[in-house]
Backbone as ProteinMPNN parsed JSONL, in Angstrom:
{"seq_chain_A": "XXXXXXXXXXXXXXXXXXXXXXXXXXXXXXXXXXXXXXXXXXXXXXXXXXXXXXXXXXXXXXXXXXXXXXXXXXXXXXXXXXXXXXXXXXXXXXXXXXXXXXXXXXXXXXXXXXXXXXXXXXXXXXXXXXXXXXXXXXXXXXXXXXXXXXXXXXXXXXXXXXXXXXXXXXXXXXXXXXXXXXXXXXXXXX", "coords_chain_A": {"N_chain_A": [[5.494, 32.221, 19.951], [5.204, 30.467, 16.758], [1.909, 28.899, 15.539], [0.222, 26.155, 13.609], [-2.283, 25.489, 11.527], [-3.128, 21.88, 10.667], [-4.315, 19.142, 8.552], [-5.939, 16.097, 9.075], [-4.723, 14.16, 7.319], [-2.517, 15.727, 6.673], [-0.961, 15.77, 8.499], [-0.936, 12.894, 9.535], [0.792, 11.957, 7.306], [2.987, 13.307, 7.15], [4.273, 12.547, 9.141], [5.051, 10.12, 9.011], [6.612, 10.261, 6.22], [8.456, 11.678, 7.758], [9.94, 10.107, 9.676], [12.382, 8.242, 9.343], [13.224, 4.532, 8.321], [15.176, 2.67, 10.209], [17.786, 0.532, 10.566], [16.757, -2.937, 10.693], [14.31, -1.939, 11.482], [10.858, -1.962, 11.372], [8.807, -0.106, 9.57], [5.589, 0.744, 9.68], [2.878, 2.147, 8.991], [-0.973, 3.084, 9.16], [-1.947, 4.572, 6.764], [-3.84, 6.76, 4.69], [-5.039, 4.729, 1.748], [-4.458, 6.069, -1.578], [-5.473, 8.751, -3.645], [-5.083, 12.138, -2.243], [-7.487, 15.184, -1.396], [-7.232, 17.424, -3.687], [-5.441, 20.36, -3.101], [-5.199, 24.128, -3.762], [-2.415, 26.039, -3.945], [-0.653, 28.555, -4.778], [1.997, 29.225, -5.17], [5.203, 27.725, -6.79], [6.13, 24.785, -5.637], [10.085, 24.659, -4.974], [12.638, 23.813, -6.455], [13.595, 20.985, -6.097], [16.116, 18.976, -3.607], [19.553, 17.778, -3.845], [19.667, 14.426, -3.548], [21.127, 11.744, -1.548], [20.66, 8.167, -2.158], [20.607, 5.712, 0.433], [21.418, 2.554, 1.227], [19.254, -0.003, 1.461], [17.091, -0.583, 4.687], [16.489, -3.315, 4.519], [14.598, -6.185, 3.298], [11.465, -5.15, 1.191], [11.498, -3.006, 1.605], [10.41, 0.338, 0.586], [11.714, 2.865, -1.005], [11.474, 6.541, -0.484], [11.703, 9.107, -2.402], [13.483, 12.153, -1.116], [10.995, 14.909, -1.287], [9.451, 18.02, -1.675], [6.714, 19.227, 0.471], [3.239, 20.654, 1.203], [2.602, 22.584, 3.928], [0.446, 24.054, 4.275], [1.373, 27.15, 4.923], [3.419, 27.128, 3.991], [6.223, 25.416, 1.838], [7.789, 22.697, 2.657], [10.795, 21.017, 3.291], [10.955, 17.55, 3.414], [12.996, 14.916, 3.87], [14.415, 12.312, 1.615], [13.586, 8.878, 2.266], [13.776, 5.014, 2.978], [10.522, 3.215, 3.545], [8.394, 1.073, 4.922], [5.721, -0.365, 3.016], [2.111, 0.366, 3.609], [0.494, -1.876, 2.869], [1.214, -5.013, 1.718], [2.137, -4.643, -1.803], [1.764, -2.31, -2.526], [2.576, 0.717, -4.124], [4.331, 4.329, -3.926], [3.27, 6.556, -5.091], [4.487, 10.089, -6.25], [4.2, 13.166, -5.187], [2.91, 15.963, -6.366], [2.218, 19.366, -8.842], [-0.032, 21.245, -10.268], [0.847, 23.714, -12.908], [-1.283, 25.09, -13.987], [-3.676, 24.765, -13.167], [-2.748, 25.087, -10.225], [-3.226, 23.275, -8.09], [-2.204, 21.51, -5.9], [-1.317, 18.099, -5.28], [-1.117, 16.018, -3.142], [1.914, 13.627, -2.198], [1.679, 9.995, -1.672], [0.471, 6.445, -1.101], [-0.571, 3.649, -3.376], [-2.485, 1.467, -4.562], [-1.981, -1.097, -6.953], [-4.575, -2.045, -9.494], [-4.942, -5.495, -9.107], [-4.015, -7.995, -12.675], [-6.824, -8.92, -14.423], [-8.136, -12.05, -13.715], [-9.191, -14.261, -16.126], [-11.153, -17.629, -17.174], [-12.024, -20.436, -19.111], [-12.974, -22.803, -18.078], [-13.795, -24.696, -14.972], [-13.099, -24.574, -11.578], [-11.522, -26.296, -9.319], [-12.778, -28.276, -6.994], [-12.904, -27.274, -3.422], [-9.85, -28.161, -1.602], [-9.42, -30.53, 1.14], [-8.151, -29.208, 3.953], [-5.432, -29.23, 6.704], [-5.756, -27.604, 9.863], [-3.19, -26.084, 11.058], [-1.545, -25.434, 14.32], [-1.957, -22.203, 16.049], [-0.117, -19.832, 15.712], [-0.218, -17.257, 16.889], [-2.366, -15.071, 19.29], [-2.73, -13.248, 16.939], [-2.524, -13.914, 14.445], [-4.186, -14.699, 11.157], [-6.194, -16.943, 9.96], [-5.62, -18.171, 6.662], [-7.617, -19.382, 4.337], [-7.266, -22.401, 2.078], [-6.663, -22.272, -1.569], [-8.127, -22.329, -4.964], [-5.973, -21.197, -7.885], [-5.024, -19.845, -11.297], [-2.191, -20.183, -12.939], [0.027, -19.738, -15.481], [-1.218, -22.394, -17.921], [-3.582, -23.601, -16.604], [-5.262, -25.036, -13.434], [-4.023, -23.889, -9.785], [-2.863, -24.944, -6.638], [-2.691, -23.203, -3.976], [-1.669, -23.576, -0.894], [-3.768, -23.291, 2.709], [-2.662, -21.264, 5.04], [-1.44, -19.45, 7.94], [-1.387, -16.147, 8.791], [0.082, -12.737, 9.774], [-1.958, -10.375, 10.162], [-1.769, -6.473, 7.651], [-1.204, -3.883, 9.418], [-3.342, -2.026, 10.764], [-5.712, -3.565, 9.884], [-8.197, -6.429, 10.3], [-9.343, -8.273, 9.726], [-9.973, -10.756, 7.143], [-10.658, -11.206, 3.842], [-11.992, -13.952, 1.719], [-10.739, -14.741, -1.683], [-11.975, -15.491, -4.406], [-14.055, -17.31, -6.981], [-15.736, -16.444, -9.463], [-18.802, -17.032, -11.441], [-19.2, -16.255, -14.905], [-21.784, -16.033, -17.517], [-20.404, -18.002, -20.136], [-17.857, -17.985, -18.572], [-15.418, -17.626, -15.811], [-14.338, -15.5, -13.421], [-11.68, -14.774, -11.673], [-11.39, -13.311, -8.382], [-9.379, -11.55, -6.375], [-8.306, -12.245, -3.204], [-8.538, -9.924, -0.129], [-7.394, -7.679, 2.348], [-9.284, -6.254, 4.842]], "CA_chain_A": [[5.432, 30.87, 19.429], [3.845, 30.391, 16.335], [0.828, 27.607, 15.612], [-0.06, 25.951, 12.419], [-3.249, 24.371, 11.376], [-2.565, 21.085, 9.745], [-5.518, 18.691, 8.635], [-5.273, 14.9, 9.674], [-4.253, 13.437, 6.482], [-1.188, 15.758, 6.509], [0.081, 15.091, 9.932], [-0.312, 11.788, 9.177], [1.589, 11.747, 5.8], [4.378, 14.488, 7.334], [4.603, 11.4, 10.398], [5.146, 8.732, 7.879], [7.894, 11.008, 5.618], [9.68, 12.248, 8.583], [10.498, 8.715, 10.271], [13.095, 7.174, 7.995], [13.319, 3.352, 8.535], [16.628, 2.375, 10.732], [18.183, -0.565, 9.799], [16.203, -3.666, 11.647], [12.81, -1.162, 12.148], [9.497, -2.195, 10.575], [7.491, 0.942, 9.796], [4.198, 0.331, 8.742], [1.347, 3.26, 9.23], [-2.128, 2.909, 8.809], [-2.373, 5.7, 6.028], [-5.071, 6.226, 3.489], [-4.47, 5.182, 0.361], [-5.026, 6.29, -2.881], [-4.925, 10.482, -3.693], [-5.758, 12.453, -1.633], [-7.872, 15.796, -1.889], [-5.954, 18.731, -4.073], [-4.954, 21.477, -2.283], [-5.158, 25.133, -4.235], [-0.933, 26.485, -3.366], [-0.467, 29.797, -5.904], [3.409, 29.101, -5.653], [4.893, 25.88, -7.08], [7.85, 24.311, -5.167], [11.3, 24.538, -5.146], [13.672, 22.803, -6.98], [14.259, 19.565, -5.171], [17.388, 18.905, -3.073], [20.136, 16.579, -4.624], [20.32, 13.812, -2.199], [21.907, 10.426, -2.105], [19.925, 7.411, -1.688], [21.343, 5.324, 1.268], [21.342, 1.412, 1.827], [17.646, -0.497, 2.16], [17.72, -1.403, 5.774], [15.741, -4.729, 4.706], [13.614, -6.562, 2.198], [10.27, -5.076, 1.457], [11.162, -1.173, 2.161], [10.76, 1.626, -1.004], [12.556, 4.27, -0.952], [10.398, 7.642, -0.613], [12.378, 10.617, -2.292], [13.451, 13.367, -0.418], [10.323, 15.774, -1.836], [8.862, 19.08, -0.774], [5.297, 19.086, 1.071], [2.661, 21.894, 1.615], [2.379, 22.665, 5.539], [-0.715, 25.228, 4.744], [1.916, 28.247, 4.54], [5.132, 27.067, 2.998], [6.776, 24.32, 1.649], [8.482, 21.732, 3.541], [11.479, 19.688, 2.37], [10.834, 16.064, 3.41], [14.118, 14.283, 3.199], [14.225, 11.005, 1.411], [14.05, 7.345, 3.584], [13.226, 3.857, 3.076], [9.528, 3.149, 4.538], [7.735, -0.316, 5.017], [4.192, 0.03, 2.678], [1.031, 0.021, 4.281], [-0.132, -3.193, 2.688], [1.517, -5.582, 0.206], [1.874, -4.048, -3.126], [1.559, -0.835, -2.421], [3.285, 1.602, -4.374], [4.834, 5.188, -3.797], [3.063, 8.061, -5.842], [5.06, 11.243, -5.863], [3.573, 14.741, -4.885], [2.813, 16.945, -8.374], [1.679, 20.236, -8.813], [-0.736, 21.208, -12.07], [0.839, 24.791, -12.607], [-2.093, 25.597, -14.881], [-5.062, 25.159, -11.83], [-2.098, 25.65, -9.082], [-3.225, 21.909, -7.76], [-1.15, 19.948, -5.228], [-1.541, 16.698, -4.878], [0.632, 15.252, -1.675], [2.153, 12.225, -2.551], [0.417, 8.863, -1.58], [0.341, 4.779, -1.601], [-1.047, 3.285, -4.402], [-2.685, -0.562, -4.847], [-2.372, -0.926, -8.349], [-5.235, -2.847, -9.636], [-4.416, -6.74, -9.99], [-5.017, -8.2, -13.699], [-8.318, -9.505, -13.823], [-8.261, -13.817, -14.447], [-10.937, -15.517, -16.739], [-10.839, -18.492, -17.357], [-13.359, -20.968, -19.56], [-12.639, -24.192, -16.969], [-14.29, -24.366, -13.361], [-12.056, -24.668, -10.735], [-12.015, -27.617, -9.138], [-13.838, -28.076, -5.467], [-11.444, -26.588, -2.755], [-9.084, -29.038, -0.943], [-9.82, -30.572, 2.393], [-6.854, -29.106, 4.683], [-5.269, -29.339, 8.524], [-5.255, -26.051, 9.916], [-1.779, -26.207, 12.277], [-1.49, -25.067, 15.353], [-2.274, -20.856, 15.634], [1.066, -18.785, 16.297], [-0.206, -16.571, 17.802], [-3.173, -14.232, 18.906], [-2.823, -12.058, 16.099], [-2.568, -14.449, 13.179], [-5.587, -14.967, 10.959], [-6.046, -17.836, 9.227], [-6.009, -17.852, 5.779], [-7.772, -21.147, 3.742], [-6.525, -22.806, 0.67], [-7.82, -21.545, -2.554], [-7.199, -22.216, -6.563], [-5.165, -19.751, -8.705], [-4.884, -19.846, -12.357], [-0.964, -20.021, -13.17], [-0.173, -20.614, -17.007], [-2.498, -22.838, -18.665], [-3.763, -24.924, -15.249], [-5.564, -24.255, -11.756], [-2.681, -24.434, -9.171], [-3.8, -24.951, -5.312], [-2.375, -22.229, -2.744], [-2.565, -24.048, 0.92], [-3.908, -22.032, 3.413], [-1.515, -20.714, 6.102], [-2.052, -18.483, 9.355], [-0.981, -14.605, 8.543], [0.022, -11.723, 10.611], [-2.821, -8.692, 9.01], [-1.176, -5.404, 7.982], [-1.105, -3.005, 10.524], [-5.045, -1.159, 11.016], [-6.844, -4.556, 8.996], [-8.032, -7.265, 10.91], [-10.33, -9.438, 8.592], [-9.565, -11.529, 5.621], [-11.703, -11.144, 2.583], [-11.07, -14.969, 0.786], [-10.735, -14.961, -2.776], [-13.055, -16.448, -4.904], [-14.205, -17.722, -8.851], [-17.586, -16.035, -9.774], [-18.987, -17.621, -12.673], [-20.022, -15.196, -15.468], [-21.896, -16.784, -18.754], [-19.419, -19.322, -19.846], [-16.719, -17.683, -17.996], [-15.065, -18.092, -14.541], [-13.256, -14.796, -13.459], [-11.022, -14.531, -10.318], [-11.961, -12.376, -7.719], [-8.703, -11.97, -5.004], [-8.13, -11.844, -2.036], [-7.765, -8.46, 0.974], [-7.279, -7.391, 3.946], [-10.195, -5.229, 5.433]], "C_chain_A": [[4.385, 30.819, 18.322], [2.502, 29.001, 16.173], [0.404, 27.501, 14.185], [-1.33, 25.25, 12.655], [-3.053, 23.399, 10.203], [-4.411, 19.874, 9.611], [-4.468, 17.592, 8.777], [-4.348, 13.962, 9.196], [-2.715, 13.954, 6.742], [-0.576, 16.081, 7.73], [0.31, 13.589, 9.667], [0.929, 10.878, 7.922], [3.027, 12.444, 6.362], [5.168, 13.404, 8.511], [5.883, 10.398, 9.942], [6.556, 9.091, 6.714], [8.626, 11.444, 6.541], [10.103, 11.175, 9.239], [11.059, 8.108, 9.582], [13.6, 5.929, 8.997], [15.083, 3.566, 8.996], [16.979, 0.712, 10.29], [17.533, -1.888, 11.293], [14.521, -3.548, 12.231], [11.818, -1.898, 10.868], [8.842, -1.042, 10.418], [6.334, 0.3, 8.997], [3.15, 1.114, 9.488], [0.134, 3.147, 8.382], [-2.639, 4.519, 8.188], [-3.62, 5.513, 4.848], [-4.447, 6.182, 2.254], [-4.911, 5.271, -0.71], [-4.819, 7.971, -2.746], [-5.667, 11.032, -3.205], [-6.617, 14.022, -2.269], [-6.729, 17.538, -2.621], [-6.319, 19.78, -3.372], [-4.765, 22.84, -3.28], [-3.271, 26.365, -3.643], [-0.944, 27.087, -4.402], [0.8, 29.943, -6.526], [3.936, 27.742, -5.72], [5.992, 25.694, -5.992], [8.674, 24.1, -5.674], [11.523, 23.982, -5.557], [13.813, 21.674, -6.071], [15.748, 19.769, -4.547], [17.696, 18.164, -3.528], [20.223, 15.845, -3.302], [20.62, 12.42, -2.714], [21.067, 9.173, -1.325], [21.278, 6.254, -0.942], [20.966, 3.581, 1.009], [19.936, 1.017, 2.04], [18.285, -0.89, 3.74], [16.831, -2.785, 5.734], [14.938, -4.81, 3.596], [12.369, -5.84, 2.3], [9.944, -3.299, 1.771], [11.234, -0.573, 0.48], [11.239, 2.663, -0.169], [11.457, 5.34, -1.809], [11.533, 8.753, -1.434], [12.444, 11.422, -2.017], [11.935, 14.505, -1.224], [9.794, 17.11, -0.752], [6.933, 18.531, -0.5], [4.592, 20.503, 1.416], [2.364, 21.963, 3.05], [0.642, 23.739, 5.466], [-0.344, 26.661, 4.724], [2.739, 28.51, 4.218], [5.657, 25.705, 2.871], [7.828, 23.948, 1.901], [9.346, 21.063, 3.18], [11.21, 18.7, 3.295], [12.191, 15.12, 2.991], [13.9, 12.899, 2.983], [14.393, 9.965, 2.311], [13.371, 6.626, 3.016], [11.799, 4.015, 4.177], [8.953, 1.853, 3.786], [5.916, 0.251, 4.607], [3.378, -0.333, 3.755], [0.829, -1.063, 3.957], [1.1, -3.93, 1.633], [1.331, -4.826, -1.086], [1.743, -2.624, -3.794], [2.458, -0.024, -2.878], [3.774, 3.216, -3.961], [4.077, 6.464, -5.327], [3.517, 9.617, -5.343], [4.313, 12.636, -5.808], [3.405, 15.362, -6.51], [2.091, 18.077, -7.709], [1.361, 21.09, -10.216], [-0.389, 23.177, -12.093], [0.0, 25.904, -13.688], [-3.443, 26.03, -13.853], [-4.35, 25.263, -10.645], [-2.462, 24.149, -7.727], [-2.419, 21.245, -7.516], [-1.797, 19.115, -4.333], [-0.126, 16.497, -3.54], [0.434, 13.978, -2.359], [1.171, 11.058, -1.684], [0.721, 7.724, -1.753], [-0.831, 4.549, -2.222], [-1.308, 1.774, -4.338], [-2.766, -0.416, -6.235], [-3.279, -2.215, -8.481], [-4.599, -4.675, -10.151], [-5.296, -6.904, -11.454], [-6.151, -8.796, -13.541], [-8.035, -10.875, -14.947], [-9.414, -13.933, -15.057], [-10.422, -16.075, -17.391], [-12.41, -19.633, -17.849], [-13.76, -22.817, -18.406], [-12.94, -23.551, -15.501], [-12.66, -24.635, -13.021], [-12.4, -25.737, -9.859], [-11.933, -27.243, -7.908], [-12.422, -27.858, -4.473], [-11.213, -28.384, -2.08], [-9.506, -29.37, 0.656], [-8.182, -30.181, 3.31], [-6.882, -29.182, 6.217], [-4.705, -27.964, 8.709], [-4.307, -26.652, 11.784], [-1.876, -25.318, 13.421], [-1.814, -22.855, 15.026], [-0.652, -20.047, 16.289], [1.166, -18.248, 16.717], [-1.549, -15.615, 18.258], [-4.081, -13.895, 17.727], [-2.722, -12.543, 15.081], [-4.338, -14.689, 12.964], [-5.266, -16.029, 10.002], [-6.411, -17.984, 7.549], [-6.381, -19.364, 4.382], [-7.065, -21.216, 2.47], [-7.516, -22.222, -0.42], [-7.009, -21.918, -4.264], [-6.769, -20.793, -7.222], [-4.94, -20.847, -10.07], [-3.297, -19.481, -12.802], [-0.707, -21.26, -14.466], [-0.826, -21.58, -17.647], [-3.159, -23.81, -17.734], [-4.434, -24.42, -13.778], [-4.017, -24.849, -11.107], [-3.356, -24.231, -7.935], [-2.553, -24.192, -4.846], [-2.863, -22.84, -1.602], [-2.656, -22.913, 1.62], [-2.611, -21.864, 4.588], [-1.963, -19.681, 7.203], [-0.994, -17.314, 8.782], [-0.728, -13.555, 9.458], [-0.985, -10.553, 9.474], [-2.152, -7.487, 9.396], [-2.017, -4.547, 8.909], [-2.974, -2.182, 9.592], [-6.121, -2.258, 10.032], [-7.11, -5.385, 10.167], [-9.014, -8.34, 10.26], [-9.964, -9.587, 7.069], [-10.805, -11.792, 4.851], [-11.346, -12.319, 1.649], [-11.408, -14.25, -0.994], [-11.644, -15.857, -3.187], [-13.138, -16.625, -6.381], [-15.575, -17.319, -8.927], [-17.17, -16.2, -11.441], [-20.119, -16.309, -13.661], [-20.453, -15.516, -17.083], [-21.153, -17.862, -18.873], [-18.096, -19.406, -19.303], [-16.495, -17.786, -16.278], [-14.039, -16.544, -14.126], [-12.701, -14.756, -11.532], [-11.368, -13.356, -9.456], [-10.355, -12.385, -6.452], [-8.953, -11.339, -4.279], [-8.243, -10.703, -0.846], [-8.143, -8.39, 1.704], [-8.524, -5.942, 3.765], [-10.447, -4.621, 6.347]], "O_chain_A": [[3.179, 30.993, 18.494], [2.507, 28.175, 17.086], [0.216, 28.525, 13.528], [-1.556, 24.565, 13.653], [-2.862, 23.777, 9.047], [-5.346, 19.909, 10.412], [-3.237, 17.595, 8.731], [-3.554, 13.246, 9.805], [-1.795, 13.167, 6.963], [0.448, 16.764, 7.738], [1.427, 13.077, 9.583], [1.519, 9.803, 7.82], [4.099, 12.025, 5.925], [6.38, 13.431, 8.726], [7.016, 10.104, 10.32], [7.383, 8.217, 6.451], [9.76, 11.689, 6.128], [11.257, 11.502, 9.514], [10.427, 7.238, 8.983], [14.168, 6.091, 10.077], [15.941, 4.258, 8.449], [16.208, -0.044, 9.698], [17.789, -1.763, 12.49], [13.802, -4.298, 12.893], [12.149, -2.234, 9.731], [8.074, -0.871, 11.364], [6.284, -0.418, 7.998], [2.637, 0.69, 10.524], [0.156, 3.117, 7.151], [-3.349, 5.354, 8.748], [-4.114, 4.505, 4.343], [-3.687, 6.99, 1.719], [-5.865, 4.543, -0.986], [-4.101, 8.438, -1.862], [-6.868, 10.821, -3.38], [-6.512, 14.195, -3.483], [-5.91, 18.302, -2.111], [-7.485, 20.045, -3.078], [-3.729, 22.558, -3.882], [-3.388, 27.388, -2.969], [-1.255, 26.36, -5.346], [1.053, 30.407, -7.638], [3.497, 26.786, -5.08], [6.65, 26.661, -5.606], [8.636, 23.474, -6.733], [10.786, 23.002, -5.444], [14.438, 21.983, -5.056], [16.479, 20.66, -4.98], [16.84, 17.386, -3.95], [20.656, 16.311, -2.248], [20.46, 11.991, -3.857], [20.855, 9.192, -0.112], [22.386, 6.002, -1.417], [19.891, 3.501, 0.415], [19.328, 1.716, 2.85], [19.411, -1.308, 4.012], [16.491, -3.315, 6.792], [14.567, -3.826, 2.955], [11.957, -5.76, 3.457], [8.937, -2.633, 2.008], [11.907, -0.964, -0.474], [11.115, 3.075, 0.984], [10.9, 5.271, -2.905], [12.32, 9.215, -0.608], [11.521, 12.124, -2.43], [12.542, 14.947, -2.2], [9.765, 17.153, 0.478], [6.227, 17.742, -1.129], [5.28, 21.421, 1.864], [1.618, 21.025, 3.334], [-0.066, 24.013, 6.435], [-1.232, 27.5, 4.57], [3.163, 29.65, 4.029], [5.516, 24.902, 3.793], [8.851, 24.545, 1.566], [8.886, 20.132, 2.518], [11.261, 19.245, 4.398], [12.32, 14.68, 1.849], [13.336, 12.213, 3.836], [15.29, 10.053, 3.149], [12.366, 7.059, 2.453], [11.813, 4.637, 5.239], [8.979, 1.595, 2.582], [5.133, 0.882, 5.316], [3.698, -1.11, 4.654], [0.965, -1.747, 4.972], [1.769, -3.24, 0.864], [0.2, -4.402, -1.323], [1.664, -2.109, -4.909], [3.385, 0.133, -2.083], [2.978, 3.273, -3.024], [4.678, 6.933, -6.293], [3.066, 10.207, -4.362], [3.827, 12.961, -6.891], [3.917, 14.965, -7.557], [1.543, 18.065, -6.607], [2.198, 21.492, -11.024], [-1.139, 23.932, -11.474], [0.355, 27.015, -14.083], [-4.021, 27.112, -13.754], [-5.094, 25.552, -9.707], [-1.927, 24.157, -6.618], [-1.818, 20.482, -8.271], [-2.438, 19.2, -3.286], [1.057, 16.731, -3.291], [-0.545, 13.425, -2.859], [0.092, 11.339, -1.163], [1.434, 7.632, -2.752], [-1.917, 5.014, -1.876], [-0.415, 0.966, -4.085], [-3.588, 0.361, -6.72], [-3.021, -3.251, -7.867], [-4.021, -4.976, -11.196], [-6.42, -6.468, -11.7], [-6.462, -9.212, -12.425], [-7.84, -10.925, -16.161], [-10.517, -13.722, -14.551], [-9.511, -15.726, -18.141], [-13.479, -19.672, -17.24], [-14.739, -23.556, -18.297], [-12.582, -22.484, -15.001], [-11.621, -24.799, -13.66], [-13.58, -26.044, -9.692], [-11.307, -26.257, -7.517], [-11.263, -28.185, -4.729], [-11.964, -29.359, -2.069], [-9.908, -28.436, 1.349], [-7.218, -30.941, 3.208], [-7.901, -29.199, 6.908], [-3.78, -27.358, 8.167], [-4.587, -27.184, 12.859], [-2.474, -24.268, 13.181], [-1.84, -22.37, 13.895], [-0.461, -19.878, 17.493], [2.243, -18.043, 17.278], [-1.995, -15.234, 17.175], [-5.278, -14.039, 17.478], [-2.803, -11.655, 14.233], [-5.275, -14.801, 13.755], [-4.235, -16.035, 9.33], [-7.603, -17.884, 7.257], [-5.561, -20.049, 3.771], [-6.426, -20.316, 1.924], [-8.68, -21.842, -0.294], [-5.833, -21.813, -4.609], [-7.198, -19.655, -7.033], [-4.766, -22.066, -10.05], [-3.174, -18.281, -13.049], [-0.903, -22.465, -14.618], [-1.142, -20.805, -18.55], [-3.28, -24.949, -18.185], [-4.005, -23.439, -13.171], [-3.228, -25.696, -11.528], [-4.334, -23.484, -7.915], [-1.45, -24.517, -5.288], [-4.034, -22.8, -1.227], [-2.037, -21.863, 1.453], [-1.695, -22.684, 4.649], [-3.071, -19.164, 7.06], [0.123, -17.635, 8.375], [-1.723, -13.479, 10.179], [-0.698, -10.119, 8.358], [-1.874, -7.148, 10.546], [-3.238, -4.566, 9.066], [-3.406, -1.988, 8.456], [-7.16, -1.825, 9.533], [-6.363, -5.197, 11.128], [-9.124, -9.397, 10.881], [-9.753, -8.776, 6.167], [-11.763, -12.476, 5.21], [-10.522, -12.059, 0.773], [-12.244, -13.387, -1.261], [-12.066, -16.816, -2.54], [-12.265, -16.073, -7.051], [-16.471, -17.972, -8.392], [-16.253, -15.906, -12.207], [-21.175, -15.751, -13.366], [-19.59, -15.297, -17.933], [-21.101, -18.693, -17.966], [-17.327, -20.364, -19.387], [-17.47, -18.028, -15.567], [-12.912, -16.565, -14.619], [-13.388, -14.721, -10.511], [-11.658, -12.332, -10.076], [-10.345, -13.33, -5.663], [-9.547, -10.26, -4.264], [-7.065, -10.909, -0.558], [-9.213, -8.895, 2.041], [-8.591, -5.037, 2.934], [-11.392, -3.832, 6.323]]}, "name": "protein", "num_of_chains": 1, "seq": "XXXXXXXXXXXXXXXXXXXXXXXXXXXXXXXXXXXXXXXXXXXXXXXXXXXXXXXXXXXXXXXXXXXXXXXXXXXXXXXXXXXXXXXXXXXXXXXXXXXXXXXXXXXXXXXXXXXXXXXXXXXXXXXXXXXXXXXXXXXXXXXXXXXXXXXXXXXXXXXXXXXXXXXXXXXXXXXXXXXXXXXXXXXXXX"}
C-alpha cells in the first residue's frame, strides 16, 4: 500500500475539486483564499482533458474546470464541477505553472478588491430601524447603512443574515472622513 504526504491546504483544495455540486446541494468550504504558496514541480502538466461543461445545479455555483493538480509526486486530473464560493464574490483562479522557475501555483478563490467610493457630501445620520423578529440561531443581524449609488446616498435597511460557512462576525461598513473627502469603507464577514 502506498502513502502520500499531502500538506493541509492541498487536501483541502483536492476535497473541494473532487465533490462536484449535485443538483439541490450547497457546497460551501471554509478554504483559504487568495494564492497560495508556489510549489517547485520540474515537469509541467499535461495537456488538459476535453470535457463538457454540464448544467448549473442552481444560482450562485461557478463552474471549476476540469484541471490537473500536483499531489507531491504526479499530477492529478481534477474533473470539472459546479462549486458554491466560499464567500460572496469570490472568484475562481486557475492553477498556472511559470515554466521558466518551474512554479505551480494551485488554483484558488479570489475577493477581488471592491472600487473604492469618495464622495465630497457627508452621509446623512443612520436611520432609526425595527429589528424583526431573529430567524434563527444562526442569523446575524446586519444594521442599515448609506451607500453611494449614482449621484445620491441611498439607505440599505438592515436585515438578519445567515454568515458564510467558517465567519461568524459582521464587520459594518462605514464613511471615514478624509480632508474634504468621505470614502466608503464596506462591509465583511470575519
Amino acid at each position: 500500500m502506498k502513502s502520500y504526504l499531502f500538506s493541509a491546504s492541498t487536501l483541502a483544495l483536492a476535497a473541494a475539486l473532487a465533490l462536484p455540486a449535485r443538483a439541490g446541494t450547497r457546497i460551501s468550504l471554509d478554504l483559504h483564499i487568495g494564492p497560495p504558496t508556489p510549489l517547485v514541480v520540474e515537469s509541467a502538466p499535461p495537456r488538459p482533458v476535453v470535457e463538457r461543461m454540464v448544467v448549473s445545479p442552481g444560482p450562485g455555483y461557478l463552474w471549476v474546470a476540469g484541471h490537473y493538480s500536483w499531489n507531491g509526486r504526479q499530477w492529478v486530473w481534477i474533473p470539472g464541477a459546479w462549486y458554491m464560493p466560499p464567500q460572496p464574490g469570490a472568484v475562481w483562479v486557475e492553477a498556472r505553472w511559470d515554466h521558466r522557475t518551474h512554479n505551480w501555483i494551485e488554483g484558488y478563490w479570489s475577493v477581488p478588491p471592491a472600487p473604492q467610493v469618495v464622495v465630497v457630501e457627508a452621509p446623512p445620520a443612520p436611520r432609526s430601524e425595527v429589528i424583526l423578529v431573529r430567524p434563527s440561531l444562526n442569523h446575524v443581524w446586519i444594521a442599515g447603512y448609506w451607500v453611494w449609488r449614482g449621484h445620491r446616498h441611498e439607505w440599505v435597511s438592515g436585515h438578519w443574515e445567515l454568515p458564510p460557512q467558517g465567519h461568524r462576525t459582521w464587520v459594518a461598513p462605514r464613511w471615514e472622513h478624509h480632508g474634504g473627502s468621505y470614502v466608503f469603507v464596506d462591509g465583511r464577514w470575519n
